[in-house]
Structure formats: structure tokens, C-alpha cells
PDB file of N, CA, C, O and CB in Angstrom:
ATOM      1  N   UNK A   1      14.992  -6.890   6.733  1.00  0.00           N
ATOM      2  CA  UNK A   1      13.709  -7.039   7.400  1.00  0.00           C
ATOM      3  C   UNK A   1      13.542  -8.484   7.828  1.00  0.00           C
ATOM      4  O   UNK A   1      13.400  -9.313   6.929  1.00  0.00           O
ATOM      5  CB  UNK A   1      12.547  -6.598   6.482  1.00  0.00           C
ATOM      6  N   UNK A   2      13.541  -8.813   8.857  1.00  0.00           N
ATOM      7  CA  UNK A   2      13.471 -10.066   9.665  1.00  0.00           C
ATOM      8  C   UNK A   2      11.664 -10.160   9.680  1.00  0.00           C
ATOM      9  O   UNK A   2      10.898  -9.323  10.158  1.00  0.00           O
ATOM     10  CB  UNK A   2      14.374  -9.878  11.431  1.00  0.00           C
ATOM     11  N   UNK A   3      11.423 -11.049   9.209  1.00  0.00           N
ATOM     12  CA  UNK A   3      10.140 -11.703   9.701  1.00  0.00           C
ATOM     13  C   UNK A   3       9.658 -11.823  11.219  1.00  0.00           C
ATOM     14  O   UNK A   3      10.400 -12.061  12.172  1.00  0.00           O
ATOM     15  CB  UNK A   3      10.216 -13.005   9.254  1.00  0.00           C
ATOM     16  N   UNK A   4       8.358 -11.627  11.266  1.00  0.00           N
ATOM     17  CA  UNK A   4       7.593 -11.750  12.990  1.00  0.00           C
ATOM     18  C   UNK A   4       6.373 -12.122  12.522  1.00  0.00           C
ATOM     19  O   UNK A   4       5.669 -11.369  11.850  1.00  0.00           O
ATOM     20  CB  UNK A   4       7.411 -10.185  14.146  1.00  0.00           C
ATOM     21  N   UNK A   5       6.111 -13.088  12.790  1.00  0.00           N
ATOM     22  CA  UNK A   5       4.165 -12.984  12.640  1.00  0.00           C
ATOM     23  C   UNK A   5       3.413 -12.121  13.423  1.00  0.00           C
ATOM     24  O   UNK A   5       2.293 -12.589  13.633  1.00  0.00           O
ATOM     25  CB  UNK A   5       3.344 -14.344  13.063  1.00  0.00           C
ATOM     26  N   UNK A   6       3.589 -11.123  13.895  1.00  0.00           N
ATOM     27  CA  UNK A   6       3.243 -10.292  14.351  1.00  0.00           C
ATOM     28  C   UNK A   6       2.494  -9.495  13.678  1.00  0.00           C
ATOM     29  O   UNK A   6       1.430  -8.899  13.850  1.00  0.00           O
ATOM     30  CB  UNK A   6       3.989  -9.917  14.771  1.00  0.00           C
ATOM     31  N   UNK A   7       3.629  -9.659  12.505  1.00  0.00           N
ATOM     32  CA  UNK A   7       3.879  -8.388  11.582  1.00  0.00           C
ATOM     33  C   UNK A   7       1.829  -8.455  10.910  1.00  0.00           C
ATOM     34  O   UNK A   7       1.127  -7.501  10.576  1.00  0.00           O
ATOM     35  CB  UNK A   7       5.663  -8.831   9.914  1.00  0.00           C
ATOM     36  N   UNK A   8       1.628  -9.297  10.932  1.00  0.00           N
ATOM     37  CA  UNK A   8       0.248  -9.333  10.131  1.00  0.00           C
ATOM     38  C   UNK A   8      -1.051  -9.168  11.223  1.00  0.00           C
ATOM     39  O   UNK A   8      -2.233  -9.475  11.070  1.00  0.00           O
ATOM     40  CB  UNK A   8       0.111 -10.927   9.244  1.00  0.00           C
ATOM     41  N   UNK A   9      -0.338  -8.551  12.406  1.00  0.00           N
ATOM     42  CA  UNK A   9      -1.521  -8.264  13.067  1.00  0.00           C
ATOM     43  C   UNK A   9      -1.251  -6.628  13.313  1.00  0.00           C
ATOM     44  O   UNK A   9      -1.514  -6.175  14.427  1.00  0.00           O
ATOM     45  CB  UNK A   9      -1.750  -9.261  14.483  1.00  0.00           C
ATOM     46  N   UNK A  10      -0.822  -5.908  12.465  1.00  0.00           N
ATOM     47  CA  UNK A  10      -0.466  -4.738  12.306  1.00  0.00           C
ATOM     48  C   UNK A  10      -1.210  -4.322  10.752  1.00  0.00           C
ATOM     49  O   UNK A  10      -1.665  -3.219  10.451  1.00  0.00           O
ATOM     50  CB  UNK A  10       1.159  -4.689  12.463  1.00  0.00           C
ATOM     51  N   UNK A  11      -1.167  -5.788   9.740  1.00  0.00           N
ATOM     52  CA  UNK A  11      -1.660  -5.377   7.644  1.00  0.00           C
ATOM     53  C   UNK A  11      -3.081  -5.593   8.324  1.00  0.00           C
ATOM     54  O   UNK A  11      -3.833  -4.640   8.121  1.00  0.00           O
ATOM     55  CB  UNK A  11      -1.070  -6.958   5.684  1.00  0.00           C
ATOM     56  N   UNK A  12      -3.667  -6.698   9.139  1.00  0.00           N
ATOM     57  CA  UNK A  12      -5.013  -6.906   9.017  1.00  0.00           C
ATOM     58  C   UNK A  12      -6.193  -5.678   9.532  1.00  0.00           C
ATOM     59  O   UNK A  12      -7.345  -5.576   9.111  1.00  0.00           O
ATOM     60  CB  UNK A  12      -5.165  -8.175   9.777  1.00  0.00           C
ATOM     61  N   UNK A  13      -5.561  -4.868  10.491  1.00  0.00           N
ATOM     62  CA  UNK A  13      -6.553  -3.752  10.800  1.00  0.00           C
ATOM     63  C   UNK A  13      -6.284  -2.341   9.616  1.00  0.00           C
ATOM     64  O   UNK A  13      -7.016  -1.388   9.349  1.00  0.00           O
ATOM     65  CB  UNK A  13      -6.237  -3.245  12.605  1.00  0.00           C
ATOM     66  N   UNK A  14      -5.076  -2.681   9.160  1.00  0.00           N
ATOM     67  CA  UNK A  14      -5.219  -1.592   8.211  1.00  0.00           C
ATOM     68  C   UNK A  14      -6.222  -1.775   6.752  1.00  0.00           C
ATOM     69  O   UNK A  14      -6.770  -0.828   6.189  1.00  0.00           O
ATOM     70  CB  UNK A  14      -3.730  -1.307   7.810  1.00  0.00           C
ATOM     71  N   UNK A  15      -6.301  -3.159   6.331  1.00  0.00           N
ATOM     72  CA  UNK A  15      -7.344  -3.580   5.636  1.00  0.00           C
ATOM     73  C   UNK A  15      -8.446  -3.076   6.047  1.00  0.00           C
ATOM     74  O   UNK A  15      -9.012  -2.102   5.551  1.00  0.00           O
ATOM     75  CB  UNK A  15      -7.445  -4.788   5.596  1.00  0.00           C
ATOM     76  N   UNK A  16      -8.858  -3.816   7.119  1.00  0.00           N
ATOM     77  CA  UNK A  16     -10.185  -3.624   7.594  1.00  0.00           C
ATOM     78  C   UNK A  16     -10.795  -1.660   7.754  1.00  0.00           C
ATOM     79  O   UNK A  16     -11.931  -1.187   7.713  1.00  0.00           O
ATOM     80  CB  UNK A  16     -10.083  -4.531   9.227  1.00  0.00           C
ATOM     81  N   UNK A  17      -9.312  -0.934   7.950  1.00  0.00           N
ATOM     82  CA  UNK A  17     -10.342   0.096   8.219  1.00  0.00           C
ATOM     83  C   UNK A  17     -10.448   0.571   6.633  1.00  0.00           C
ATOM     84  O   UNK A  17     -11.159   1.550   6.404  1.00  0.00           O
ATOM     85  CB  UNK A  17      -9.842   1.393   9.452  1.00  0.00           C
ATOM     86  N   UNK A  18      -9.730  -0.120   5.460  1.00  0.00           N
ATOM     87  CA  UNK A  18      -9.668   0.223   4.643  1.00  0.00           C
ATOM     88  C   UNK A  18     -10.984  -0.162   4.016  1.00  0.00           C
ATOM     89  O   UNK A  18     -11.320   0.495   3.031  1.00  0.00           O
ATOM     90  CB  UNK A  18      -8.612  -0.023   4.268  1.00  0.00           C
ATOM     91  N   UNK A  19     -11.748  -1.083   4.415  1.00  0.00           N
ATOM     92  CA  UNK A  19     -13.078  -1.949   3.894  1.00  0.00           C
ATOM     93  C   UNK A  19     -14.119  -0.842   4.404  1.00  0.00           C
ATOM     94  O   UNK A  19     -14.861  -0.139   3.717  1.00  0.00           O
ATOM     95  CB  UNK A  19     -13.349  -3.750   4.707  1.00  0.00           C
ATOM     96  N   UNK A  20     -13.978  -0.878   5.740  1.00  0.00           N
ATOM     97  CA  UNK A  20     -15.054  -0.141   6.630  1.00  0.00           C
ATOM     98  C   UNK A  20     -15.348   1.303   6.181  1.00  0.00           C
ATOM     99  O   UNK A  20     -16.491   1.759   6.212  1.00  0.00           O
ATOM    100  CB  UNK A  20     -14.564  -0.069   8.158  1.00  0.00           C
ATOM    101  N   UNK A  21     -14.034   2.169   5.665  1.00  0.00           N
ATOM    102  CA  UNK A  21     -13.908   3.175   5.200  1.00  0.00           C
ATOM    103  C   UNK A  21     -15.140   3.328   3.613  1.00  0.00           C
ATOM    104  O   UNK A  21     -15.999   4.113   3.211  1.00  0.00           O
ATOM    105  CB  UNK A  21     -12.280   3.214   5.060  1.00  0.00           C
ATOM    106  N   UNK A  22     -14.706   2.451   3.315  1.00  0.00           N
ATOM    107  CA  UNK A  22     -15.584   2.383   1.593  1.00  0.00           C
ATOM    108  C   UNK A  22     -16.791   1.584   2.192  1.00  0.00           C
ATOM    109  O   UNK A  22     -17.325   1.360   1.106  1.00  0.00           O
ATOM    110  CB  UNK A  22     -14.606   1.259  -0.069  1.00  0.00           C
ATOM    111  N   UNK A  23     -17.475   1.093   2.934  1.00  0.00           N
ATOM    112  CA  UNK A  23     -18.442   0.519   3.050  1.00  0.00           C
ATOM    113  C   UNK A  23     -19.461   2.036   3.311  1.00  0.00           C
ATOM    114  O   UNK A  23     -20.543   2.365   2.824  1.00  0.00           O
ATOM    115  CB  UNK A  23     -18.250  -0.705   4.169  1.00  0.00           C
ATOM    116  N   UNK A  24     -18.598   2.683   4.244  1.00  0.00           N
ATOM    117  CA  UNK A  24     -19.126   4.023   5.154  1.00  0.00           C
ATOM    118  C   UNK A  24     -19.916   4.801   3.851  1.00  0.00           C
ATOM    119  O   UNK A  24     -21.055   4.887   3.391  1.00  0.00           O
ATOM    120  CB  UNK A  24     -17.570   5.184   5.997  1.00  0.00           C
ATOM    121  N   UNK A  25     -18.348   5.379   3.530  1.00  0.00           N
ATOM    122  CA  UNK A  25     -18.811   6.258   2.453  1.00  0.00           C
ATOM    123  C   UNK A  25     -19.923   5.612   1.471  1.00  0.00           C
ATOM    124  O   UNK A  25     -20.742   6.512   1.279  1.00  0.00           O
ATOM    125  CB  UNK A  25     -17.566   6.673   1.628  1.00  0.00           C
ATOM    126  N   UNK A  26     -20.271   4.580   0.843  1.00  0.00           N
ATOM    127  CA  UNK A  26     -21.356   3.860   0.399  1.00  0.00           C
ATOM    128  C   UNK A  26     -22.622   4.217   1.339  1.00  0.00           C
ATOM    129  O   UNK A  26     -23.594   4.906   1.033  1.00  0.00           O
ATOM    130  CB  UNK A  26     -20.986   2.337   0.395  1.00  0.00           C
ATOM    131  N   UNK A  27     -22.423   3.733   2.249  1.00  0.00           N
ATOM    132  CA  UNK A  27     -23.790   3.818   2.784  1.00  0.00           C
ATOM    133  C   UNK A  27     -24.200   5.187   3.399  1.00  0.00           C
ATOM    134  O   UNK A  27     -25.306   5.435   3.879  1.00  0.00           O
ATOM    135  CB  UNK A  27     -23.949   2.761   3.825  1.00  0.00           C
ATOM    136  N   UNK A  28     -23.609   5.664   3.352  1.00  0.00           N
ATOM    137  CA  UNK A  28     -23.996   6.999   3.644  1.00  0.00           C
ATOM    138  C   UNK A  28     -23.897   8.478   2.334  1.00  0.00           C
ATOM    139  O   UNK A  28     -24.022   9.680   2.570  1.00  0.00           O
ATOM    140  CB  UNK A  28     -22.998   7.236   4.928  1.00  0.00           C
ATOM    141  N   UNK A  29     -23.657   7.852   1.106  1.00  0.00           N
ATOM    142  CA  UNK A  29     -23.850   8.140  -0.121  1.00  0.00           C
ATOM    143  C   UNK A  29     -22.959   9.229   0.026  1.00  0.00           C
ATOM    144  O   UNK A  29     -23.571  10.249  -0.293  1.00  0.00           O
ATOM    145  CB  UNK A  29     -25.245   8.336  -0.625  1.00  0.00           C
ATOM    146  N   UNK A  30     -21.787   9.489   0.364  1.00  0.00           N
ATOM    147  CA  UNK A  30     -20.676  10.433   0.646  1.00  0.00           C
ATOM    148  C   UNK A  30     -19.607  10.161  -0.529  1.00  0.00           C
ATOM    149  O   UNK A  30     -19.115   9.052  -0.324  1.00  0.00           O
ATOM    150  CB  UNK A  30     -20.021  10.181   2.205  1.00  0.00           C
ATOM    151  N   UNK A  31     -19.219  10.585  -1.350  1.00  0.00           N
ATOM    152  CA  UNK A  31     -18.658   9.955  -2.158  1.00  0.00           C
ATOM    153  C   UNK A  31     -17.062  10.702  -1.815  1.00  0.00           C
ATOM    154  O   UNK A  31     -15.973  10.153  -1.982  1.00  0.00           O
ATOM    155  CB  UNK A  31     -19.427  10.056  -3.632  1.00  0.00           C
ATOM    156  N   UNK A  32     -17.268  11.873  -1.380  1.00  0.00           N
ATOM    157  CA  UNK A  32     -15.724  12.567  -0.771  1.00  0.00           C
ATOM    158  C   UNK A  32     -15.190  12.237   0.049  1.00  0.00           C
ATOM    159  O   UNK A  32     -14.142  12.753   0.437  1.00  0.00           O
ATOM    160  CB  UNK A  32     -15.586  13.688  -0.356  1.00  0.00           C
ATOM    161  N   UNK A  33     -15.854  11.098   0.656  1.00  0.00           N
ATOM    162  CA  UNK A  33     -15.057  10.240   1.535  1.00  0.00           C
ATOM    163  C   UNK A  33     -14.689   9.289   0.736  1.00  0.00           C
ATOM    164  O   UNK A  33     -15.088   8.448   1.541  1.00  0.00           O
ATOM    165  CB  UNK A  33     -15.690   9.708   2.723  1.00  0.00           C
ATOM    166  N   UNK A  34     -14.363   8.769   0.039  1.00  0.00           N
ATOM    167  CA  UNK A  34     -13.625   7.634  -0.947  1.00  0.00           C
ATOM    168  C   UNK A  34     -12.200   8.000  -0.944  1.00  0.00           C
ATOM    169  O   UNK A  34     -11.432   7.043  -1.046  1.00  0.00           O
ATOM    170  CB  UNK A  34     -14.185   7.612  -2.610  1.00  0.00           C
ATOM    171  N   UNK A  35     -11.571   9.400  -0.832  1.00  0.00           N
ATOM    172  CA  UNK A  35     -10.565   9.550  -0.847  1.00  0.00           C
ATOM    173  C   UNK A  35      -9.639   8.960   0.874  1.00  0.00           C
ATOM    174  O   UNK A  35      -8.413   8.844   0.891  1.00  0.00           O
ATOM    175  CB  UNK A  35     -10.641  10.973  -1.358  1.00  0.00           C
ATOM    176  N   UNK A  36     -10.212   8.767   1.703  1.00  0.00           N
ATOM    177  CA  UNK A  36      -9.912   7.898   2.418  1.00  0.00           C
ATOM    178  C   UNK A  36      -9.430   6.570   1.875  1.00  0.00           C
ATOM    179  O   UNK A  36      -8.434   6.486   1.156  1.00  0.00           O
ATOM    180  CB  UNK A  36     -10.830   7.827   3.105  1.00  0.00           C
ATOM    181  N   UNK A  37     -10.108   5.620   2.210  1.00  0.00           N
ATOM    182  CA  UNK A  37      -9.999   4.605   1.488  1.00  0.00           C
ATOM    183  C   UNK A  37      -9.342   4.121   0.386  1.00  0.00           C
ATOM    184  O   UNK A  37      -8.951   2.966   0.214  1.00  0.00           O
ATOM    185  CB  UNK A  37     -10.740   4.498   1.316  1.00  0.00           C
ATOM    186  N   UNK A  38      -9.194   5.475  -0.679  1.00  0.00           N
ATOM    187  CA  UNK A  38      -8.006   5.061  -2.036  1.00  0.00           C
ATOM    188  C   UNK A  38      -6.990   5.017  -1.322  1.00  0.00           C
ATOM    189  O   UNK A  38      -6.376   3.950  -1.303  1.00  0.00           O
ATOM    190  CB  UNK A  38      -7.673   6.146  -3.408  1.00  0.00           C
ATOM    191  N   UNK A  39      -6.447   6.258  -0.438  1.00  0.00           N
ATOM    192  CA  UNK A  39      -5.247   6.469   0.394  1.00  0.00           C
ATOM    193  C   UNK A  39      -4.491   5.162   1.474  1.00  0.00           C
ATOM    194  O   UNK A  39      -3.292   4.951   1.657  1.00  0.00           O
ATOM    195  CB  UNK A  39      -5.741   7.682   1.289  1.00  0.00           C
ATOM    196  N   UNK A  40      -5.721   4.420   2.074  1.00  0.00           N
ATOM    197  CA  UNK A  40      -5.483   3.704   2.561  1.00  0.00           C
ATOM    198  C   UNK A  40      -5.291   1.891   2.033  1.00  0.00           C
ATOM    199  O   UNK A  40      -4.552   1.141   2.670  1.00  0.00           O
ATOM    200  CB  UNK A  40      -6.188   4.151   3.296  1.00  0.00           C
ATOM    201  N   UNK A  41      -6.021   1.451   0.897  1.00  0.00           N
ATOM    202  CA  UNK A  41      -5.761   1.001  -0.013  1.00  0.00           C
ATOM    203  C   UNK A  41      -4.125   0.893  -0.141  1.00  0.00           C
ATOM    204  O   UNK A  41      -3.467  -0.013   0.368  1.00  0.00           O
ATOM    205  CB  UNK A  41      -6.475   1.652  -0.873  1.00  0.00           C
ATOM    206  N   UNK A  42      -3.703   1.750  -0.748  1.00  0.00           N
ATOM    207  CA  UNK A  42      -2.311   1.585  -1.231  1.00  0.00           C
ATOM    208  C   UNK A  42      -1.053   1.336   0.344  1.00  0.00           C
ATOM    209  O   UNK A  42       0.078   0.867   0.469  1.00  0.00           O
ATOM    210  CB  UNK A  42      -1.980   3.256  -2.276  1.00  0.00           C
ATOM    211  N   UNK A  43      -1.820   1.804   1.043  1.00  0.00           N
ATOM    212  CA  UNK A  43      -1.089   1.272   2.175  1.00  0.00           C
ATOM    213  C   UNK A  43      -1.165   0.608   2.887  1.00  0.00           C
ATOM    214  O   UNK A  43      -0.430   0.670   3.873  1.00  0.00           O
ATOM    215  CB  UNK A  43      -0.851   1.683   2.740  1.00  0.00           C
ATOM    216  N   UNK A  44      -2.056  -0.317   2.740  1.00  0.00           N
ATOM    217  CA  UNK A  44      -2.734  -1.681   2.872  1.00  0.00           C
ATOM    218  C   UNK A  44      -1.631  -2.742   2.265  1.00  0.00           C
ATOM    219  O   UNK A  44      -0.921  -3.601   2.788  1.00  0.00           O
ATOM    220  CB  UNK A  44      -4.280  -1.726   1.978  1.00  0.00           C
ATOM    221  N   UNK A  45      -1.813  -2.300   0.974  1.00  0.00           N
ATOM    222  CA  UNK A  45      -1.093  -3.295  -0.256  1.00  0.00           C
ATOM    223  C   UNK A  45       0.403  -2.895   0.440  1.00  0.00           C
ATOM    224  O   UNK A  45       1.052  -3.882   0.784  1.00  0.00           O
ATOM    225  CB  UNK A  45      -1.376  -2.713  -2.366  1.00  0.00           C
ATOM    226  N   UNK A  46       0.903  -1.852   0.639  1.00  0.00           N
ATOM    227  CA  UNK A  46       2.128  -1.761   0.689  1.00  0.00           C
ATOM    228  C   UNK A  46       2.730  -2.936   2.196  1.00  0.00           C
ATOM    229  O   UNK A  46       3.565  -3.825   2.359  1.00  0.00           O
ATOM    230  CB  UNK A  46       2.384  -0.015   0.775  1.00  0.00           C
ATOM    231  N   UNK A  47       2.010  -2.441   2.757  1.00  0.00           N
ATOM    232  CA  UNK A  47       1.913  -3.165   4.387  1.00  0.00           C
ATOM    233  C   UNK A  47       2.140  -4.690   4.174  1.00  0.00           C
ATOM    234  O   UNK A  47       3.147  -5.376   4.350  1.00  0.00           O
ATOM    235  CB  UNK A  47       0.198  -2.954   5.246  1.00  0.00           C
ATOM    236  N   UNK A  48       1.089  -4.957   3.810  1.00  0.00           N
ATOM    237  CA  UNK A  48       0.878  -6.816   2.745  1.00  0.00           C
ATOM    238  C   UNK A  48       2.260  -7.048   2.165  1.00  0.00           C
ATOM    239  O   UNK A  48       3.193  -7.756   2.545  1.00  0.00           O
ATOM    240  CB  UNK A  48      -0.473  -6.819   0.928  1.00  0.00           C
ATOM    241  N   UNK A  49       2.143  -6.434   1.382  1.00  0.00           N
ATOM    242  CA  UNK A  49       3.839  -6.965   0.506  1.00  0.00           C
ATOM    243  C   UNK A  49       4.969  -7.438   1.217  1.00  0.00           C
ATOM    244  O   UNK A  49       5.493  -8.551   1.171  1.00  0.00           O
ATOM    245  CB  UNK A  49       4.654  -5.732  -0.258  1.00  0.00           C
ATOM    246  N   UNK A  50       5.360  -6.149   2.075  1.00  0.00           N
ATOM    247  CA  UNK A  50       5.822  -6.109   2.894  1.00  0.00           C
ATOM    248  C   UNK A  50       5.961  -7.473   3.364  1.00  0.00           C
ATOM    249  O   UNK A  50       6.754  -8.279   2.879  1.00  0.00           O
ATOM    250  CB  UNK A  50       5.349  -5.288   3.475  1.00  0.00           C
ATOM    251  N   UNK A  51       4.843  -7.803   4.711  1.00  0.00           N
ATOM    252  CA  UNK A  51       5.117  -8.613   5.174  1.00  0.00           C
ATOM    253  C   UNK A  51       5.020 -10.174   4.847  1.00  0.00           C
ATOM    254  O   UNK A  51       5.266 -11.144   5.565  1.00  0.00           O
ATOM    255  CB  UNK A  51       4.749  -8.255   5.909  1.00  0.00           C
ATOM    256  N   UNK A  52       4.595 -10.097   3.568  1.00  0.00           N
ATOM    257  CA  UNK A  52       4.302 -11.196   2.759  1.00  0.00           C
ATOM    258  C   UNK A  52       5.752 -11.388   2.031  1.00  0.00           C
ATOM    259  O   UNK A  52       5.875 -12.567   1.700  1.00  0.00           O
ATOM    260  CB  UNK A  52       2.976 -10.910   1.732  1.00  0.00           C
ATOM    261  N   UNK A  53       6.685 -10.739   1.741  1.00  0.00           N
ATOM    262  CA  UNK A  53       7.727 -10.533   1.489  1.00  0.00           C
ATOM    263  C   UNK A  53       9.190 -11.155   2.618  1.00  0.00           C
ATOM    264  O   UNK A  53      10.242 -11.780   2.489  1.00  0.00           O
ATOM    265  CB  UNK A  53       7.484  -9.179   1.289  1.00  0.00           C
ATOM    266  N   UNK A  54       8.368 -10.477   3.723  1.00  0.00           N
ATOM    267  CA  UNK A  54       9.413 -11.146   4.605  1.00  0.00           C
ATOM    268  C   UNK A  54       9.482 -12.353   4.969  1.00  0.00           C
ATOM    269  O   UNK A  54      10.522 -12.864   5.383  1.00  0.00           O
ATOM    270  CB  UNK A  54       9.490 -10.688   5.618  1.00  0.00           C
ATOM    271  N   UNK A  55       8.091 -13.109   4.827  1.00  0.00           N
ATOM    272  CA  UNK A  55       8.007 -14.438   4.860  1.00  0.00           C
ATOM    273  C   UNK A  55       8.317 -15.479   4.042  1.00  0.00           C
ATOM    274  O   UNK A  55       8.759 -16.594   4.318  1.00  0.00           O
ATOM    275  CB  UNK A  55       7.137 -14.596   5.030  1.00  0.00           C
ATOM    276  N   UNK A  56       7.982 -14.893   2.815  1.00  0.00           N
ATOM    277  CA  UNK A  56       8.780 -15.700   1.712  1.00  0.00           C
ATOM    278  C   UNK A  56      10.564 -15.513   1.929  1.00  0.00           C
ATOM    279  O   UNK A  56      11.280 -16.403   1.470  1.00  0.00           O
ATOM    280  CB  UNK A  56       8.250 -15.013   0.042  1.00  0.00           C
ATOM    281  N   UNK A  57      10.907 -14.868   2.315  1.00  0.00           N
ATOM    282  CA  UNK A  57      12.509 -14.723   2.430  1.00  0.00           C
ATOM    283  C   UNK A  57      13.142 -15.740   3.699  1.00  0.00           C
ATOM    284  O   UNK A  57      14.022 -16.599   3.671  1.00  0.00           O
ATOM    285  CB  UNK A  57      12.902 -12.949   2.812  1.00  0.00           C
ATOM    286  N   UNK A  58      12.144 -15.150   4.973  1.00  0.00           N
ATOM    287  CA  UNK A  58      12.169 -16.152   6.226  1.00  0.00           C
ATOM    288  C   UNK A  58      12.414 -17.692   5.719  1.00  0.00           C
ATOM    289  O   UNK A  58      13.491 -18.272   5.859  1.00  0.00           O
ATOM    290  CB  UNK A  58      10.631 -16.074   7.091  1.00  0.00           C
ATOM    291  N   UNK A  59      11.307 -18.240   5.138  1.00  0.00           N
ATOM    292  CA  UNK A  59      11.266 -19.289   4.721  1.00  0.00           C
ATOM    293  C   UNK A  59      12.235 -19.672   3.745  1.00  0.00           C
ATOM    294  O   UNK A  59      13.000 -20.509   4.226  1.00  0.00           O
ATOM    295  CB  UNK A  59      10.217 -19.419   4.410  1.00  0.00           C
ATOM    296  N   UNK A  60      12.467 -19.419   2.706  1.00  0.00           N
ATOM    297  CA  UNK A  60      13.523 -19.256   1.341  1.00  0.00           C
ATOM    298  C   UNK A  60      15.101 -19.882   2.548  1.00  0.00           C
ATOM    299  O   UNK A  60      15.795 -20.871   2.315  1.00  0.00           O
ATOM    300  CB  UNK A  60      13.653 -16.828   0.447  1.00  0.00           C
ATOM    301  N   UNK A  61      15.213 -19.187   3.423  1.00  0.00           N
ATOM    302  CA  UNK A  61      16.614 -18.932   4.036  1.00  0.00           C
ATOM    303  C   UNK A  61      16.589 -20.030   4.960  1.00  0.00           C
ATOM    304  O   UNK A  61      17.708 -20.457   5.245  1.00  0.00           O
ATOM    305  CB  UNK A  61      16.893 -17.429   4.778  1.00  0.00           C
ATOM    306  N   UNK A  62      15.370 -20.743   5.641  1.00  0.00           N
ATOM    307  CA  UNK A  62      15.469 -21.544   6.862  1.00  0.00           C
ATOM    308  C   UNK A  62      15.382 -23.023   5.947  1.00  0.00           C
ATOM    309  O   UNK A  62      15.239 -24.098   6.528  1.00  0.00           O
ATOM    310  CB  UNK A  62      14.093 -21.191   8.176  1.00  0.00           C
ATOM    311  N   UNK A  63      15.500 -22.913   4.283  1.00  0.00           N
ATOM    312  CA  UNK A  63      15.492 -24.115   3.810  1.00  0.00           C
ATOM    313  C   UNK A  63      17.028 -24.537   3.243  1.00  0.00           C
ATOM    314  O   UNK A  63      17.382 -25.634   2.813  1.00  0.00           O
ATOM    315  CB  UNK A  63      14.376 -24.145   2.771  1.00  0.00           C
ATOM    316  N   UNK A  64      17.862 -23.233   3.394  1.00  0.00           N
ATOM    317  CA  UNK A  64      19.019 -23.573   3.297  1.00  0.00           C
ATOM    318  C   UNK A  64      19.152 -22.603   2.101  1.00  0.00           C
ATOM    319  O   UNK A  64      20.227 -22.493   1.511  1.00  0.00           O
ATOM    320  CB  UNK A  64      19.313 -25.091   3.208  1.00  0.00           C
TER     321      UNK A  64
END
């Protein structure tokens, strides 16, 4: 996996709908919608790692 800074304009909207998702269900006292949001959560984090991963390696390698 080659690094792109790109790559984090692909984790940041998946956050966000992950926020917006649990804000929703809150305010609209829906609580069966939470299962959204857990779902997306973990693929949030996975996304993050990810590319938080490739950057630490990017870097690690361009220092020799």
C-alpha cells in the first residue's frame, strides 16, 4: 500500500457520516438507527488505520 494524501479525503467523510449518523438517531430519539453508525464506526477506524498506517511506512522508508 503506497501512501497518497488523498487517501484521507476518502477516512474524513466516512467519519463524518459516521458522527451525523449518531447525532440523527439522537435527535430524533430513534435508537434503531444506532445500528448504522456502530457499522460505520468500525469502518471508519478501519479506513484511519489504514491510511494512518501508510504514512507512517511512507515516511519510515523516505528516511532511509
Amino acid at each position: 500500500l503506497r501512501y497518497d494524501p488523498l487517501y484521507w479525503g476518502a477516512v474524513f467523510p466516512l467519519g463524518m457520516y459516521t458522527v451525523s449518523s449518531f447525532r440523527l438517531a439522537q435527535a430524533m430519539d430513534v435508537p434503531y438507527l444506532l445500528f448504522i453508525p456502530r457499522g460505520f464506526l468500525v469502518v471508519s477506524w478501519l479506513a484511519w488505520t489504514a491510511a494512518m498506517m501508510a504514512f507512517v511506512t511512507s515516511s519510515l522508508r523516505a528516511r532511509g
